[in-house]
C-alpha positions as CSV (number, residue, x, y, z in Angstrom):
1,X,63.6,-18.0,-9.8
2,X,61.2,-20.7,-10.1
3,X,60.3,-20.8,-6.4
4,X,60.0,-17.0,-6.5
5,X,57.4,-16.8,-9.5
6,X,55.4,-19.4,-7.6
7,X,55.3,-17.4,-4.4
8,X,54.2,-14.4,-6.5
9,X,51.7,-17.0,-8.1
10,X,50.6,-18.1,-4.7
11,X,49.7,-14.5,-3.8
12,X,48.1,-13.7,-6.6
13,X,45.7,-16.6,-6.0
14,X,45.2,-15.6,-2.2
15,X,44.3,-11.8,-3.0
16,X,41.9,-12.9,-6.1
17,X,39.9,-15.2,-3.3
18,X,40.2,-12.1,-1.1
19,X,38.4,-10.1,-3.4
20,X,36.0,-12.2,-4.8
21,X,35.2,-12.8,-1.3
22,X,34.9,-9.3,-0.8
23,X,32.6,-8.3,-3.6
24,X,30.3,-11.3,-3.0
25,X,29.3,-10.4,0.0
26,X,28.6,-6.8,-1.1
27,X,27.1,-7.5,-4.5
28,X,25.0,-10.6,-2.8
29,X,24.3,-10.0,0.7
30,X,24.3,-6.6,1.4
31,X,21.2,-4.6,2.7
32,X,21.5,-2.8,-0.4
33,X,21.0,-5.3,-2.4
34,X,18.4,-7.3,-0.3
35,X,16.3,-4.0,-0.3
36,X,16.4,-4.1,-4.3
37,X,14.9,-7.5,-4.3
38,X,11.9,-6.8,-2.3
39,X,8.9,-7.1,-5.1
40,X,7.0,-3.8,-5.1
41,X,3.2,-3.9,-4.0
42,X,1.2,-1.2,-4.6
43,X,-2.5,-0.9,-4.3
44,X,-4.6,2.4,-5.7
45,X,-8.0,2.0,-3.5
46,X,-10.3,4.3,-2.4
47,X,-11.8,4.7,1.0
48,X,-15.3,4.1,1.4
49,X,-15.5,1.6,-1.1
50,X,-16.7,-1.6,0.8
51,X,-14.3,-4.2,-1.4
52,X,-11.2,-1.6,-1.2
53,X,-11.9,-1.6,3.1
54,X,-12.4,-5.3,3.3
55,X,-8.9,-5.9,1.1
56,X,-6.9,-3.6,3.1
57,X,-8.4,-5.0,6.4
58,X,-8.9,-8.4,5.8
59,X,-6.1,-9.5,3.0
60,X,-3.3,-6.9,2.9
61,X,-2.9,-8.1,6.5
62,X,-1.4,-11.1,5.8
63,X,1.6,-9.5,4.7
64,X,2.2,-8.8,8.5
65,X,1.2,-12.1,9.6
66,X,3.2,-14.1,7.6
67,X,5.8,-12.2,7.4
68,X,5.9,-11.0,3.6
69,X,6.2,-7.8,4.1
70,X,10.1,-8.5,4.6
71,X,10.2,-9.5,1.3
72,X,7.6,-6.7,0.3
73,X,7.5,-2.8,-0.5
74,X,4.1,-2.0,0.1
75,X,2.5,1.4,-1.3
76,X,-0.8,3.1,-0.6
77,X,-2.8,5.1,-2.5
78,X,-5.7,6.5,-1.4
79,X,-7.8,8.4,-4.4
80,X,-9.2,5.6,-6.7
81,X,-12.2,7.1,-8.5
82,X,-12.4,10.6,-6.9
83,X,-11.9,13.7,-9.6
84,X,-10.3,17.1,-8.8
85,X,-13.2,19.3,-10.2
86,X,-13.0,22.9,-12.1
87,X,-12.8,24.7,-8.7
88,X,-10.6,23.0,-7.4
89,X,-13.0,20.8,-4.9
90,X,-12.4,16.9,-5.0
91,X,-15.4,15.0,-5.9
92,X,-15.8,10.8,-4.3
93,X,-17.6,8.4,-5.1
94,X,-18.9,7.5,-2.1
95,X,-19.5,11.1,-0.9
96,X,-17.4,13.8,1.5
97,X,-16.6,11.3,4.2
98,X,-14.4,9.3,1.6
99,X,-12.9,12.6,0.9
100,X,-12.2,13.0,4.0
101,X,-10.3,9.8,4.8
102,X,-8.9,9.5,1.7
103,X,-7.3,12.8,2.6
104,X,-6.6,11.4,6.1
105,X,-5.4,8.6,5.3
106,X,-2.8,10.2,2.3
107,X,-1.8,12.2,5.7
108,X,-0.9,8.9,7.8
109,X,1.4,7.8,4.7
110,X,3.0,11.1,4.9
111,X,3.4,11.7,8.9
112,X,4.1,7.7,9.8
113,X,6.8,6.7,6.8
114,X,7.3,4.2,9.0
115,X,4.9,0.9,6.8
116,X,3.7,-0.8,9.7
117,X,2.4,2.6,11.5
118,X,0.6,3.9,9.2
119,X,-0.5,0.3,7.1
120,X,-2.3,-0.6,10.6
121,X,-3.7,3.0,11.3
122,X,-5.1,2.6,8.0
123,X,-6.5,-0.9,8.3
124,X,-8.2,0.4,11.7
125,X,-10.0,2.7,9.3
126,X,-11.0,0.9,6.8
127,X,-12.2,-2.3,9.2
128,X,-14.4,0.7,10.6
129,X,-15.3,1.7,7.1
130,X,-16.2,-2.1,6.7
131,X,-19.0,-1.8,9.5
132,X,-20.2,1.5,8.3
133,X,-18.8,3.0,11.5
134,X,-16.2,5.0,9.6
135,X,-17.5,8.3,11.7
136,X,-15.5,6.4,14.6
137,X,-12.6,6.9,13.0
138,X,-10.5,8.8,15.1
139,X,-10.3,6.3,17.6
140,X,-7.6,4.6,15.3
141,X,-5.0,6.9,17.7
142,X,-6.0,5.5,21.0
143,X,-5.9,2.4,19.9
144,X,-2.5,2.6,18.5
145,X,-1.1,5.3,20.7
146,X,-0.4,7.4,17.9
147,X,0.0,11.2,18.1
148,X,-2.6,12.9,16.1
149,X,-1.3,16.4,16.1
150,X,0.6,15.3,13.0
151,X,-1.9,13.9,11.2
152,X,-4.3,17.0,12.0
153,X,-1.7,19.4,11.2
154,X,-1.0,17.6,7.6
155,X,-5.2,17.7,7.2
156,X,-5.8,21.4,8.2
157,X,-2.4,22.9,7.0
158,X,-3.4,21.6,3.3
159,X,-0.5,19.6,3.4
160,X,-3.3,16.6,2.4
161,X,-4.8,18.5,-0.3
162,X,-1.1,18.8,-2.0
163,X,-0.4,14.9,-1.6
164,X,-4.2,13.9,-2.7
165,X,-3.7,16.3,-5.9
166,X,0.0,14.6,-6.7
167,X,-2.1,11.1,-5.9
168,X,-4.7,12.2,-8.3
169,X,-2.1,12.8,-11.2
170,X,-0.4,9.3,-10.7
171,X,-4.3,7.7,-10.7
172,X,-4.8,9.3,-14.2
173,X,-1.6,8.4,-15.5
174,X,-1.8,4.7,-15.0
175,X,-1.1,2.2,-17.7
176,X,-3.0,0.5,-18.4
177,X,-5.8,3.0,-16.8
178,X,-7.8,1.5,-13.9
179,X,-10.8,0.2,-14.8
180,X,-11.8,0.1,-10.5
181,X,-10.8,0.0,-7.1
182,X,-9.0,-2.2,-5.9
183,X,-6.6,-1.7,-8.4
184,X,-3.4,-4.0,-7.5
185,X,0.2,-4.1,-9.2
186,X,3.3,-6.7,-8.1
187,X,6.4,-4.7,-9.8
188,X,3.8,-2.4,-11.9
189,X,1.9,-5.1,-13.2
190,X,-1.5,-5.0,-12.7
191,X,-3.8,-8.2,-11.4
192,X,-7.0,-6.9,-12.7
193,X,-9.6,-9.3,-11.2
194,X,-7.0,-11.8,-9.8
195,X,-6.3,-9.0,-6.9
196,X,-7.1,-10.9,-4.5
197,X,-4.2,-13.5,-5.3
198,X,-1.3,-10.7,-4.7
199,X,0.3,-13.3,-2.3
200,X,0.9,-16.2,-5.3
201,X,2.3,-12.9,-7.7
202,X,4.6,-12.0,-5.0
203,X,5.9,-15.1,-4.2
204,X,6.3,-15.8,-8.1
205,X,8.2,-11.9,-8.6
206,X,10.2,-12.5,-5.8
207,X,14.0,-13.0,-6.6
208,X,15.9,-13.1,-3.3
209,X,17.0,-16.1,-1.1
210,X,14.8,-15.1,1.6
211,X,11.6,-17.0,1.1
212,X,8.5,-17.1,3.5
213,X,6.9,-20.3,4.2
214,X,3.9,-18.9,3.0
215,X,5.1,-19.4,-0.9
216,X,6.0,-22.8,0.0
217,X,2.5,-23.6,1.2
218,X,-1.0,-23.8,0.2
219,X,-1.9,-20.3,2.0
220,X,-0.2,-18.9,-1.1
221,X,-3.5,-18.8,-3.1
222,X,-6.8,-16.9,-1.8
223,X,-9.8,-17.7,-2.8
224,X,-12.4,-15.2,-3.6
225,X,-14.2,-13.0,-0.8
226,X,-17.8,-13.2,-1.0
227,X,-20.5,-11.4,0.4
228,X,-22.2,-13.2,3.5
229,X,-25.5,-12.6,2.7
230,X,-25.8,-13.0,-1.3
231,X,-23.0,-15.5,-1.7
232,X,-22.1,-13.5,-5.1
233,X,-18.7,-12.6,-5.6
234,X,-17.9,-9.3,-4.4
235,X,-14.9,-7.9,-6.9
236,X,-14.8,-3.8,-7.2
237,X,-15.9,-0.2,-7.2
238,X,-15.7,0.6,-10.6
239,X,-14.3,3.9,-12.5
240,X,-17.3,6.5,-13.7
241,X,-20.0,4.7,-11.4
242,X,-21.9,7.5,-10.4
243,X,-23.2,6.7,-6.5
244,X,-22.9,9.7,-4.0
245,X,-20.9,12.5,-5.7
246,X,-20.7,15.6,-3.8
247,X,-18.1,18.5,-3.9
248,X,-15.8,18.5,-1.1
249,X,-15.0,21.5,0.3
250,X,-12.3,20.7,3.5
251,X,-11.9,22.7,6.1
252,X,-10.6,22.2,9.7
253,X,-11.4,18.8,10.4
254,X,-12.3,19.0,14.0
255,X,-15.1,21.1,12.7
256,X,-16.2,18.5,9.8
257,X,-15.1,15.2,11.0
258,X,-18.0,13.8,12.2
259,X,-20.8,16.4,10.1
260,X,-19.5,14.5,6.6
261,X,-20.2,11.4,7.2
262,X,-24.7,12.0,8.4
């Protein structure tokens, strides 16, 4: 009797370390659960606005290069400090042409899901937007070989307008509100004025096993961009600045795309 209670005891033991063998890898290494450790980045910006185009250009990059975007859901919004009139037109700060792109570039989110298509169309953009050749801007496609039938059939369809509208709701319902643009969260916290130092937040959010060099390392911590010529720190666009308002009234943009932005 003895021997047989310790064979059943013996069993026991074997199918418990089955099990918990079992769930551990589920609970702990699955893709399921790697994918709900990724720390969530999401940056409200605006497109014309110079700081906005030199972050998404020049810093969010660095996700790709070293390699945090594995570790990284990144989420665009293009609005910032446009306003959906009473007529329904969108009003931007910095006039049609960041209408325009914002619309476009709320269209490449929506057509390429895929992050790294439409993050890099977008940073073509915007490094355009950064040398004030933004009118250039549909030679982002070439230079990505990207289909643009997509894209122009979200713009001209009024597929655009719809997501802008639904971007322009989530804007105004931020808590605390945005004060400007670039207007950074890490796991819908906002950095304020510290933006620029998303990569030390996300390595300090950042729960998984998986860690990139870059939070072991000194490149962890960015230090201020600052404009070449005046050597001031160059920070935001902020909300209610009034600069180049103009209604924007879209219609196909083959027609408009290179009128709105003389």
């Amino acid at each position: 009797m003895a021997s047989f209670n310790g064979y059943h005891h013996q069993t026991f033991l074997l199918v418990f370390l089955i099990l918990h063998t079992i769930l551990f890898q589920y609970y702990y290494i699955s893709p399921c659960n790697a994918q709900n450790e990724k720390v969530d980045l999401t940056l409200y910006y605006e497109t014309l606005c110079p700081y906005c185009s030199y972050f998404v250009a020049h810093n969010l990059v660095s996700l790709f290069t070293n390699d945090l975007i594995s570790i990284v859901n990144l989420r665009l919004v293009p609005w910032g400090n446009a306003a959906v009139q009473s007529s329904g037109y969108f009003q931007c700060q910095h006039g049609s042409g960041e209408c325009l792109l914002n619309m476009v570039e709320a269209c490449a989110i929506d057509v390429y899901p895929d992050t790294y298509k439409h993050y890099f169309f977008i940073q073509c953009i915007e490094s355009l937007a950064y040398q004030n050749r933004e009118a250039e801007w549909q030679s982002c496609f070439a230079q990505l070989s990207l289909d643009s039938k997509p894209l122009f059939d979200c713009y001209n369809q009024g597929n655009g307008r719809t997501i802008e509208v639904q971007y322009a709701q989530e804007t105004s319902q931020l808590n605390p509100p945005h004060a400007y643009v670039p207007w950074v969260l890490v796991n819908n916290q906002p950095l304020h004025e510290d933006y620029q130092n998303f990569i030390s937040y996300i390595c300090k959010a950042y729960r998984g096993t998986s860690v990139p060099a870059v939070c072991s390392s000194s490149e962890s911590i960015i230090s201020s961009f600052r404009d070449e010529e005046t050597g001031t720190a160059q920070q935001a666009c902020y909300a209610g600045s009034q600069q180049n308002l103009t209604s924007f009234v879209p219609t196909e943009i083959l027609q408009q795309s290179t009128e709105v932005f003389n």
